[in-house]
C-alpha positions as CSV (number, residue, x, y, z in Angstrom):
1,X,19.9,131.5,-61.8
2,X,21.5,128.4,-63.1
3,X,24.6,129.0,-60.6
4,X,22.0,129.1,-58.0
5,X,20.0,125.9,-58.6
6,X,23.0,124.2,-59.2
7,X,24.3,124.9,-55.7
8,X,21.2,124.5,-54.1
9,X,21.0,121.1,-56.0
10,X,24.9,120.3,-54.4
11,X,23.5,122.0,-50.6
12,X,20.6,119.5,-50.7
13,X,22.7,116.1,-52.2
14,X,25.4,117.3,-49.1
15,X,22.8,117.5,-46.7
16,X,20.8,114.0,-47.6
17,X,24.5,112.6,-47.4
18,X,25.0,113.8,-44.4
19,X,21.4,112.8,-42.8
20,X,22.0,109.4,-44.7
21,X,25.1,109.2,-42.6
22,X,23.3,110.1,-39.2
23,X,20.7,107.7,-40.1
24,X,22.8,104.8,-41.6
25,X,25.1,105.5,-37.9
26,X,22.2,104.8,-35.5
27,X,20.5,101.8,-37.4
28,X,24.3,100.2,-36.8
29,X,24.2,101.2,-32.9
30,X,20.6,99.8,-32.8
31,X,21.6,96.2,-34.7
32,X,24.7,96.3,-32.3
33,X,22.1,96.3,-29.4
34,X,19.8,94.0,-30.7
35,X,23.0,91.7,-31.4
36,X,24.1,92.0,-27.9
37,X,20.9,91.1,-26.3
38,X,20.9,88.0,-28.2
39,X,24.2,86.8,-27.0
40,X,23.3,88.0,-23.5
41,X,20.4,85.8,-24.5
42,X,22.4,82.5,-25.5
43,X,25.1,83.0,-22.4
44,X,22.0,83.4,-20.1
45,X,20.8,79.9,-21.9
46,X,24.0,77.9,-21.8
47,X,24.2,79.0,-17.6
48,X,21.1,78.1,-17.6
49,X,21.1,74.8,-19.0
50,X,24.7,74.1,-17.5
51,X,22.9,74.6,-14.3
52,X,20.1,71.8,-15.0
53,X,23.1,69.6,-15.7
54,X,24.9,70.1,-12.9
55,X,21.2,69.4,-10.8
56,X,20.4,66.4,-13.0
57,X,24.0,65.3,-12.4
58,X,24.2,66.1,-8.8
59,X,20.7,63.8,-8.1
60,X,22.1,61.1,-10.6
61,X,25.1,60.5,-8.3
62,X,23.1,60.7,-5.5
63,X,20.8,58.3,-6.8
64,X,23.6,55.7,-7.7
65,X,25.1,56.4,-4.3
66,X,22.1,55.7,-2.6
67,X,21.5,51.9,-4.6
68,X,25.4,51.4,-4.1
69,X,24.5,51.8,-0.2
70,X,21.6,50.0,-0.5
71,X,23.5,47.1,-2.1
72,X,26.2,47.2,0.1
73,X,23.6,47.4,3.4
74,X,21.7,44.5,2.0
75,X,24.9,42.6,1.8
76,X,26.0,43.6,4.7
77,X,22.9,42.5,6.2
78,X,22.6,38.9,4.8
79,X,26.5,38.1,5.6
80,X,25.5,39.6,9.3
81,X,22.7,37.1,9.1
82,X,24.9,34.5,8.0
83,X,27.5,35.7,10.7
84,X,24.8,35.4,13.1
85,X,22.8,31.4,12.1
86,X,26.7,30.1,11.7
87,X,27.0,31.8,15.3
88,X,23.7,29.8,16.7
89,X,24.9,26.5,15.0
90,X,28.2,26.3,16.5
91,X,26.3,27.7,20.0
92,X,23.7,25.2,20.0
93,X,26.6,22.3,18.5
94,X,28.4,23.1,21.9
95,X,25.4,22.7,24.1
96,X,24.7,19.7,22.2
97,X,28.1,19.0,23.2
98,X,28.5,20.2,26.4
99,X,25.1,17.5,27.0
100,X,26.5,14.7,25.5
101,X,29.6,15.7,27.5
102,X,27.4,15.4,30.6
103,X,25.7,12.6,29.7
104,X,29.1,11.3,29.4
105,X,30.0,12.2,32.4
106,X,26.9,11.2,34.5
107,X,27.2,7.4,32.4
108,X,30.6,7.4,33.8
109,X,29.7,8.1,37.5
110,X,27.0,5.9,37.1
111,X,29.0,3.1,36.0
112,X,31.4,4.0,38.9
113,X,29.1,4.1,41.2
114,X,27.8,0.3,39.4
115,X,30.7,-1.2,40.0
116,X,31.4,0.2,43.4
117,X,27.8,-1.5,44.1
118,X,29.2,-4.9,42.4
119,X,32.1,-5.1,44.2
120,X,30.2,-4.5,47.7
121,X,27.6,-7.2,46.0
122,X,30.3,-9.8,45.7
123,X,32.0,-9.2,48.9
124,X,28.7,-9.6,50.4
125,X,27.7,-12.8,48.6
126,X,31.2,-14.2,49.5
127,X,30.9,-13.1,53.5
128,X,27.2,-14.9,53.2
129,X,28.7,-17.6,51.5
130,X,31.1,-17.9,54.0
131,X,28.2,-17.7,56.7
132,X,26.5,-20.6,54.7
133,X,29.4,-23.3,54.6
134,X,30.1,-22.6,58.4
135,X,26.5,-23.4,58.9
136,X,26.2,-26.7,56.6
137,X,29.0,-27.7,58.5
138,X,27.6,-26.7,62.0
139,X,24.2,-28.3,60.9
140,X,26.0,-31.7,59.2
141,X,27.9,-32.0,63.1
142,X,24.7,-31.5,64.7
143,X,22.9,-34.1,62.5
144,X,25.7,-36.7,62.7
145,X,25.6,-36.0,66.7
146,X,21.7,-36.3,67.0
147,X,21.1,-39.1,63.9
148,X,24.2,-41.3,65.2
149,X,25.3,-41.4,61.8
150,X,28.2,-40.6,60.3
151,X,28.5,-38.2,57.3
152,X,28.6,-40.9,54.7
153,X,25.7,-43.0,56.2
154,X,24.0,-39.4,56.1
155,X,24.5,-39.3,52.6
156,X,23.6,-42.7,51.4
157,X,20.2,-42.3,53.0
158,X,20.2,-38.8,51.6
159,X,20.8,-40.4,47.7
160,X,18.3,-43.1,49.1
161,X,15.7,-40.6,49.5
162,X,15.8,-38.7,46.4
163,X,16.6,-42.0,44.0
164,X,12.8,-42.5,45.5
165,X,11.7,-39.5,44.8
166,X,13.7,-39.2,41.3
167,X,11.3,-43.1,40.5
168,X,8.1,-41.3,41.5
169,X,8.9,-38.3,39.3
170,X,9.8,-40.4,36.7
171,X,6.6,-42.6,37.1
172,X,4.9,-39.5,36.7
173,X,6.8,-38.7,34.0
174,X,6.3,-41.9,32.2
175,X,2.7,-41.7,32.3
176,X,2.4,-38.1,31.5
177,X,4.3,-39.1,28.2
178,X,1.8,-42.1,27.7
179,X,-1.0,-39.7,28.0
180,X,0.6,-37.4,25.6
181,X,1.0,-39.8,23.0
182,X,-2.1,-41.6,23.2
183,X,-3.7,-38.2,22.5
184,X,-1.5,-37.6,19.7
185,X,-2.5,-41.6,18.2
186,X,-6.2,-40.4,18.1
187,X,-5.2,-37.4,16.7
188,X,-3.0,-38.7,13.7
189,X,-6.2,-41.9,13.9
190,X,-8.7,-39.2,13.7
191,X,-6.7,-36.8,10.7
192,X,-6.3,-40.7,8.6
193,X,-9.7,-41.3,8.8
194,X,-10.8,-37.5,7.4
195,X,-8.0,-37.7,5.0
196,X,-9.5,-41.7,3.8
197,X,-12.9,-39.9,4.3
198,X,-12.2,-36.7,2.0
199,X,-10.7,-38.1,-1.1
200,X,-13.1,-37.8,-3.3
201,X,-13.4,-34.0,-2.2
202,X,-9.7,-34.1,-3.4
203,X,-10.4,-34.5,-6.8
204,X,-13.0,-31.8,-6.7
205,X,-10.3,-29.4,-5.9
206,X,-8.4,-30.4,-8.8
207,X,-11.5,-29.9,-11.4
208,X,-12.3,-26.4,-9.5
209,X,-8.4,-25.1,-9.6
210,X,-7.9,-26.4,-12.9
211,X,-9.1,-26.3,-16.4
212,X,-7.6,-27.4,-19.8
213,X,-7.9,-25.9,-23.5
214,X,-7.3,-27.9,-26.7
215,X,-4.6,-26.3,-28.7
216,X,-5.0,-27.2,-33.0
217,X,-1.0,-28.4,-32.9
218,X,1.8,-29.0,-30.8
219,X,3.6,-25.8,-32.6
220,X,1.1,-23.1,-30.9
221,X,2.9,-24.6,-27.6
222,X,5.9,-22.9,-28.7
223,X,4.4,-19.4,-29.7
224,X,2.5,-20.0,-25.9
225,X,6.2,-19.9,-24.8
226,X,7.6,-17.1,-26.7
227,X,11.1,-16.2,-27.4
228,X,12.9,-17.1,-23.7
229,X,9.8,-17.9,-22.5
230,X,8.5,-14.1,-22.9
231,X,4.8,-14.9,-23.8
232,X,4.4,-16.9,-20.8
233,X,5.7,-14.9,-18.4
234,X,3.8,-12.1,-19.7
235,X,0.8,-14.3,-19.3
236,X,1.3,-15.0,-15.9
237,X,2.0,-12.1,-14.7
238,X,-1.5,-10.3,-16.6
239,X,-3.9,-12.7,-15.7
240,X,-2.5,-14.2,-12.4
241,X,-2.5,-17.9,-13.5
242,X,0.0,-20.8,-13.6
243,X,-0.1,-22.1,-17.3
244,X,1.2,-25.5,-17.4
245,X,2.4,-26.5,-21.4
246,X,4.4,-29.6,-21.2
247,X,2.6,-31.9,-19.2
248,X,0.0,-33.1,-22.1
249,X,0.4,-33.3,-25.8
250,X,-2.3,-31.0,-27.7
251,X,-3.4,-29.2,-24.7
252,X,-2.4,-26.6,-22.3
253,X,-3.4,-26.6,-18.6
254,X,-4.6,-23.7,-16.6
255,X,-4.4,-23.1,-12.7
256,X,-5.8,-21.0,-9.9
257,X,-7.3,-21.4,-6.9
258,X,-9.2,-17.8,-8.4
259,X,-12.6,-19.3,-10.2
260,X,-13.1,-16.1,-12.4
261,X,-9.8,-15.1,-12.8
262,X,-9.1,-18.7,-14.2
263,X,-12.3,-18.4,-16.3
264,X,-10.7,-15.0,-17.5
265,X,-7.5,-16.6,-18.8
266,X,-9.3,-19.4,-20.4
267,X,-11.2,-17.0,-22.6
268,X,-8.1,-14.6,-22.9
269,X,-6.0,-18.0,-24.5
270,X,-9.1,-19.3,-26.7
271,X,-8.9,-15.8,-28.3
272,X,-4.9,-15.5,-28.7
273,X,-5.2,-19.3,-30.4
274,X,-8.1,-17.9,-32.7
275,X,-6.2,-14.5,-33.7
276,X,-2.9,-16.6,-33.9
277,X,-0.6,-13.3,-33.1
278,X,0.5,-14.1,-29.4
279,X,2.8,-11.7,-28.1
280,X,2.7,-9.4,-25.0
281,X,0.7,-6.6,-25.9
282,X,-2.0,-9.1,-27.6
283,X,-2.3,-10.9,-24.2
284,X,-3.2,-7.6,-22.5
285,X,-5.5,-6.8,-25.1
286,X,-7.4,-9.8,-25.0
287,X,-7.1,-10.4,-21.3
288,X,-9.0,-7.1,-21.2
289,X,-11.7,-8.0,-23.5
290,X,-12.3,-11.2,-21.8
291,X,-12.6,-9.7,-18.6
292,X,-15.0,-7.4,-20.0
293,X,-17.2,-10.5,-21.3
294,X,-17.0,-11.9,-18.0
295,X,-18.5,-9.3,-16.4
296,X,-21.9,-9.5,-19.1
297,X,-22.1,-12.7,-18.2
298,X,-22.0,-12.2,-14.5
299,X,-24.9,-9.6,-15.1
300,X,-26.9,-12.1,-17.1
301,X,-26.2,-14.9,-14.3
302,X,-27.6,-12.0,-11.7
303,X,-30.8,-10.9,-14.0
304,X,-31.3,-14.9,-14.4
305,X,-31.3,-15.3,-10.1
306,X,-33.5,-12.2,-10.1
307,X,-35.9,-13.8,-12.3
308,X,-36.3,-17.6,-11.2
309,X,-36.9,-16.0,-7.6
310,X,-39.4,-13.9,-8.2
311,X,-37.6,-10.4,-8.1
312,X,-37.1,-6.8,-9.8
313,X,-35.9,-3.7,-9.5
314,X,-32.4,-5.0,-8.2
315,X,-29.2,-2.6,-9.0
316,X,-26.5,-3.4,-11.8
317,X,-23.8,-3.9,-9.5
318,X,-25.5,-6.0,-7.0
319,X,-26.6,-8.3,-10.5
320,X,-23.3,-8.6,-11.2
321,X,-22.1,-9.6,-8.0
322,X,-24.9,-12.0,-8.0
323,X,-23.8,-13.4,-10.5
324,X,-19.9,-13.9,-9.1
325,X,-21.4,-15.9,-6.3
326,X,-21.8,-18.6,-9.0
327,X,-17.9,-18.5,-8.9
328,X,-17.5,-18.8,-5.3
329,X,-18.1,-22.1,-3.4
330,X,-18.2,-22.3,1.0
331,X,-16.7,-25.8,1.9
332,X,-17.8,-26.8,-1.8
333,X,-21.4,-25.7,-1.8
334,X,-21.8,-23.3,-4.7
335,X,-22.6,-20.1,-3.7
336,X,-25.3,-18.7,-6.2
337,X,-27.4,-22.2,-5.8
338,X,-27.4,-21.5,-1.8
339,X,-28.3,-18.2,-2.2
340,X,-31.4,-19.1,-4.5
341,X,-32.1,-21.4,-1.9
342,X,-32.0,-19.2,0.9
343,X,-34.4,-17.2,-1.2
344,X,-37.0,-20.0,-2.1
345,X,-36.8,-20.9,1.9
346,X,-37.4,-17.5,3.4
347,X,-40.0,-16.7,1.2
348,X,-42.0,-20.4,1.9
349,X,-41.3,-19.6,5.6
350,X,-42.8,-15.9,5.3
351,X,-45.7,-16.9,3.5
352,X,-46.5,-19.6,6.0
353,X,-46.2,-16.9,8.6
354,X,-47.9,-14.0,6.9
355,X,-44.8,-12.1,6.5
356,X,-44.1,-10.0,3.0
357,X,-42.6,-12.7,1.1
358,X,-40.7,-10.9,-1.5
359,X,-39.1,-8.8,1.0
360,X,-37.9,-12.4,2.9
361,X,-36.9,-13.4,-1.2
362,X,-34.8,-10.3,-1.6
363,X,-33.4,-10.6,1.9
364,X,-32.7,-14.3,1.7
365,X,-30.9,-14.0,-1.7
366,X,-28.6,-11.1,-0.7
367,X,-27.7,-12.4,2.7
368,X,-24.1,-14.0,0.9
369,X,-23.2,-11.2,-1.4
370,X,-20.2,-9.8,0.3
371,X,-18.6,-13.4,-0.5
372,X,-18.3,-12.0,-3.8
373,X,-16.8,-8.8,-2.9
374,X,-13.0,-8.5,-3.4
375,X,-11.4,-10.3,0.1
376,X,-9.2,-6.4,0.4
377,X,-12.6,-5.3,2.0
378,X,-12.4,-5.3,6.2
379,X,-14.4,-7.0,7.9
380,X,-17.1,-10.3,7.6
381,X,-19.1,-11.3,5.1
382,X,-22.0,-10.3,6.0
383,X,-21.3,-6.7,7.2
384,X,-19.1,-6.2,3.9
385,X,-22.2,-7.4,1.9
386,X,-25.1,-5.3,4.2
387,X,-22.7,-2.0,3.5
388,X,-22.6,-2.7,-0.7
389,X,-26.4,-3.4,-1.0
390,X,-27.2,0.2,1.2
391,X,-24.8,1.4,-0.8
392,X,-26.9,0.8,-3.9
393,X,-30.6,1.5,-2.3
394,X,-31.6,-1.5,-0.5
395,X,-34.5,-1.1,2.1
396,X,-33.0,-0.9,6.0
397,X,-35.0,-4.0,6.8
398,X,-33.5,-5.9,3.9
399,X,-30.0,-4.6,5.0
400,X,-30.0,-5.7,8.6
401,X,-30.9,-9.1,7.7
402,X,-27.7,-9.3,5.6
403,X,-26.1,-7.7,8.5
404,X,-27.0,-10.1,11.2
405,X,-26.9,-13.5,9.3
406,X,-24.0,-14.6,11.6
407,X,-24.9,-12.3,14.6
408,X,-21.9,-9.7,13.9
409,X,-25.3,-7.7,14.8
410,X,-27.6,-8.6,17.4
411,X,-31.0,-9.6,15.1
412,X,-34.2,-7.2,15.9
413,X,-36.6,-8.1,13.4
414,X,-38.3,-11.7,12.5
415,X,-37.1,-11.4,8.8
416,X,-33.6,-11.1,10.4
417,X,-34.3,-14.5,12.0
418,X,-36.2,-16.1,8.8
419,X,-32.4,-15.0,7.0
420,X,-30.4,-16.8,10.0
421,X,-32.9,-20.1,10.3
422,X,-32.7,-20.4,5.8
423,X,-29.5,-20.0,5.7
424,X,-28.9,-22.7,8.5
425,X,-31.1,-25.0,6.4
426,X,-29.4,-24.6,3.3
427,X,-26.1,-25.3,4.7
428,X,-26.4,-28.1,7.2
429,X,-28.0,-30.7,5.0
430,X,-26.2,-34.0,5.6
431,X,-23.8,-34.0,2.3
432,X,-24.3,-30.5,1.2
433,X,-20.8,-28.8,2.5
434,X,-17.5,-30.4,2.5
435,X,-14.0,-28.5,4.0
436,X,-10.8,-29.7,1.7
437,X,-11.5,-27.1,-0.8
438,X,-12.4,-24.3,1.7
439,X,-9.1,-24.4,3.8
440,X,-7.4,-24.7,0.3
441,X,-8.8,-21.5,-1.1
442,X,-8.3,-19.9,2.2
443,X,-4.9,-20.8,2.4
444,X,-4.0,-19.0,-0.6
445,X,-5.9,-16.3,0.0
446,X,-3.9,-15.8,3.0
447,X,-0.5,-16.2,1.2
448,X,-1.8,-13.3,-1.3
449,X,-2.8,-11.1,1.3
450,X,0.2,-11.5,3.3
451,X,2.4,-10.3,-0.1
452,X,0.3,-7.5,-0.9
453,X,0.5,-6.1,2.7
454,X,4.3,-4.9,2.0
455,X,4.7,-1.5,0.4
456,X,5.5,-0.8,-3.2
457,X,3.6,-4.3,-4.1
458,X,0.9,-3.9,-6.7
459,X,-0.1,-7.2,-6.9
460,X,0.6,-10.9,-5.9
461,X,-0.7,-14.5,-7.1
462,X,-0.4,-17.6,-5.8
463,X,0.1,-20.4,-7.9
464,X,1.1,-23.7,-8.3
465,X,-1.3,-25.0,-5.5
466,X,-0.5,-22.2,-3.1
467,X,3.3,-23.6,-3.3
468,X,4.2,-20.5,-5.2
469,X,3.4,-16.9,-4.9
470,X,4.6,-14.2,-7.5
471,X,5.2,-10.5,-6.6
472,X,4.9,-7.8,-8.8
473,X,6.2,-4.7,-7.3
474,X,6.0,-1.0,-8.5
475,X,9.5,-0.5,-10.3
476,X,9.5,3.7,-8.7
477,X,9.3,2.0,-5.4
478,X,11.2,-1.2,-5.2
479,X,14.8,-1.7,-7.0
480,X,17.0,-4.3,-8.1
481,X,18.8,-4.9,-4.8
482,X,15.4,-4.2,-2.3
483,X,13.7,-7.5,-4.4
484,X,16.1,-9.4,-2.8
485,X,15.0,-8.4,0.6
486,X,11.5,-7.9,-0.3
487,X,11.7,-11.4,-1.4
488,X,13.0,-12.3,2.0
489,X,10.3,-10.2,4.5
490,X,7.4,-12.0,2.9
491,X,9.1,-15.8,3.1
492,X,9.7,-14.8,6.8
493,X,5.9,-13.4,7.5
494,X,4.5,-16.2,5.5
495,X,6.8,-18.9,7.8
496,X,5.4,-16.6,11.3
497,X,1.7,-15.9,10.1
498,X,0.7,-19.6,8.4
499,X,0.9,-23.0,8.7
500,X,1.7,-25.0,5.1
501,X,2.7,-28.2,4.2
502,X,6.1,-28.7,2.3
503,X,7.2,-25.0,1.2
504,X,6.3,-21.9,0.0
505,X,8.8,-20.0,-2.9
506,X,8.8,-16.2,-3.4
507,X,9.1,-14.7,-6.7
508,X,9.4,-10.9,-6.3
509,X,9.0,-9.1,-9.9
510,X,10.4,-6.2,-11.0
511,X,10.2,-4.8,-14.4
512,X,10.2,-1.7,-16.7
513,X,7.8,-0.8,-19.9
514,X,8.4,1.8,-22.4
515,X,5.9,2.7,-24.2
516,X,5.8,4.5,-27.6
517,X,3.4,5.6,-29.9
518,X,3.3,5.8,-33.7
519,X,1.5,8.5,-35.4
């Protein structure tokens, strides 16, 4: 019983053995297959992927081929182009050329063809000069044979006749001259007697060009000057005056043909001897302050002509240039007394005539306000001054009148005439104008104007009398070496354009500033 347990105990351990064995065989045959399929796997992955690479390699050369080709087309284009403009130069040099060749050739014909004509000319002349010396000779026979002269009595009374002739011209001649210079004497009489006649006027040009300030001791002269005389050129050249120091102990002289502008440089040199710091950059500063208080006080001249007339409602500007006509004179009459006059006498005449009489005030005391305008406006006075006050809201009436003063416009209304007769009464008074002054002022005028018409000028004044002019030109524009020339061009317009007595010198300015700023 025991026997048989124990071998069925050893049947069943061999026979779990051997199904373990079976069992533990196929798991190995199915983890062989699974093993497989994974490395078919991985193989079928790396093909894969060394596929993509060969693609993504494949389009990266192409792409790189294709911008190489590209590059090289686009070179190849712009040195084709460049083949191609140097081609049309070198076409077009030769026509230009092969035309000049021609024109060459065509001078040369023509100059052939010249002198081919020359020489026929002078052969010709000669033949016909020929032809004329037979003939004096045929005719000189003839005369001898028909005169019963011979050829030497022929030519005394030849000389006879034309040593007559030669005294009549000569008589002529002789009185002609005589003529001439008995018009000059009353001429030269004539410019004596105005000269003897206008010398007090002579002296008024002298106190209107010229003013003087008091300086508190002779050593101010010295800081005037300035190291090299920098301080004085510097205040020159800012306010466009001729400062005279050395003349007169204790004072220092100012001159300018410019009324204001001499006015400015006063004030501008009472403030630099008050502050007592006088250099370049003070000068500048003060010159604009002074300028400033000039032009207040031009207002308060205008509000003061508004006011004694009568008026209201008149513009800032046209105030101001009001009151600049007290700084402008017209062969000596001031400027801002005639205008008030104009304006009493058109308003007496409208009222007498039933007209609006402080329209005829307005109109009469704005007629002369383009004097007072800057001279680099165009045209007359009076159409420059009828263009500023419509500019600043006058009536059309008011603006005509200004307009046709001096007939630059034909007059169409009466207060157009009541301007015209008023300002003819103000002005021809016996004693009320006088002309030294006037052809003075327009002198220099002239002389600026000619020096300011050159490019790269900013600004020119004349001093001295008008017997100097100084240039300041733009230093971007102008150099060194074209100063020289510059210098030149305006002596030579100013010697074709004007008549001056005694001469005229040109100082052309050119300088550099550097500014800098301290913070």
């Amino acid at each position: 019983m025991n026997s048989e347990l124990i071998l069925a105990a050893a049947l069943s351990f061999v026979i779990g053995g051997v199904i373990a064995y079976f069992f533990s065989l196929g798991k190995v045959k199915n983890l062989t297959s699974e093993k497989e399929k994974e490395a078919k796997q991985i193989v079928k992955k790396a093909k894969d992927r060394a596929s993509e690479i060969k693609k993504s390699a494949k389009f990266d050369a192409k792409e790189i081929i294709a911008e190489e080709r590209a590059a090289l087309e686009k070179e190849y284009s712009k040195r084709s182009q460049s083949i191609l403009d140097q081609e049309k130069n070198i076409a077009k040099k030769e026509l230009s050329i092969d035309q000049k060749t021609e024109n060459l050739d065509r001078k040369m014909a023509n100059a052939d063809e010249k002198a081919k004509k020359y020489e026929e000319q002078a052969k010709a002349t000669d033949n016909e000069r020929q032809k004329y010396l037979a003939k004096q000779n045929e005719i000189s026979e003839k005369l001898v044979h028909v005169a019963g002269m011979s050829k030497e009595e022929a030519k005394a009374e030849l000389i006879s006749a034309i040593e007559e002739e030669a005294k009549l011209d000569a008589a002529k001649m002789i009185a002609r001259v005589e003529e001439d210079a008995k018009e000059e004497s009353e001429k030269r009489a004539k410019r004596v007697l105005s000269i003897a006649l206008q010398r007090f006027a002579g002296e008024y040009v002298a106190e209107q060009t010229v003013t003087s300030v008091e300086l508190p001791g002779d050593e101010i002269k010295g800081r005037l000057i300035g190291r090299e005389g920098r301080n004085i050129r510097a205040f020159e050249q800012i306010c466009g005056v001729d400062l005279i120091i050395d003349d007169t102990p204790g004072m220092v002289v100012i001159s300018s043909f410019n009324v204001v502008r001499k006015e400015i440089a006063k004030m501008t040199i009472e403030k630099l001897i008050h502050d007592g710091r006088i250099h370049p950059a003070k000068i500048e500063e003060f010159h604009d302050k002074s300028k400033h208080e000039m032009e207040m006080r031009l207002r308060e001249l205008g509000e003061k002509a508004q006011m004694e007339i009568g008026l209201h409602g008149l513009h800032p500007e046209i105030l101001k240039m009001l009151g600049a006509l007290n700084y402008r004179t017209s062969y000596m009459q001031n400027q801002y007394q005639h205008s008030l006059e104009v304006g009493f006498l058109c308003g007496a005449m409208a009222a007498e005539l039933g007209l609006n009489v402080k329209q005829a005030k307005r109109a009469g005391l704005l007629h002369d306000i383009g004097k007072a305008i800057d001279a680099s406006a165009e045209g007359s006075h009076a159409v420059v001054g009828a263009d500023f006050i419509k500019k600043y809201g006058e009536a059309p009436d008011i603006v005509h009148a200004v307009r046709a003063h001096h007939e630059d416009v034909k007059p169409e209304t009466i207060l157009a005439h009541l301007v015209m007769a008023a300002d003819a009464l103000s002005g021809a008074r016996p004693g009320v104008r006088k002309f030294l002054k006037e052809s003075y002022v327009s002198r220099v005028t002239d002389i600026e104007n000619i020096a300011n018409s050159f490019d790269g000028v900013m600004k020119s004044y004349a001093i001295s009398a008008g017997r100097e002019i100084r240039v300041l030109v733009e230093n971007s524009k102008i150099t060194d070496d074209q100063t020289v020339v510059l210098s030149r061009d305006i002596a030579k317009k100013i010697e074709e354009e004007m008549s001056y007595p005694g001469t005229i010198k040109v100082s052309v300015i050119r300088e550099t500033r550097a500014v800098g700023i301290a913070k």
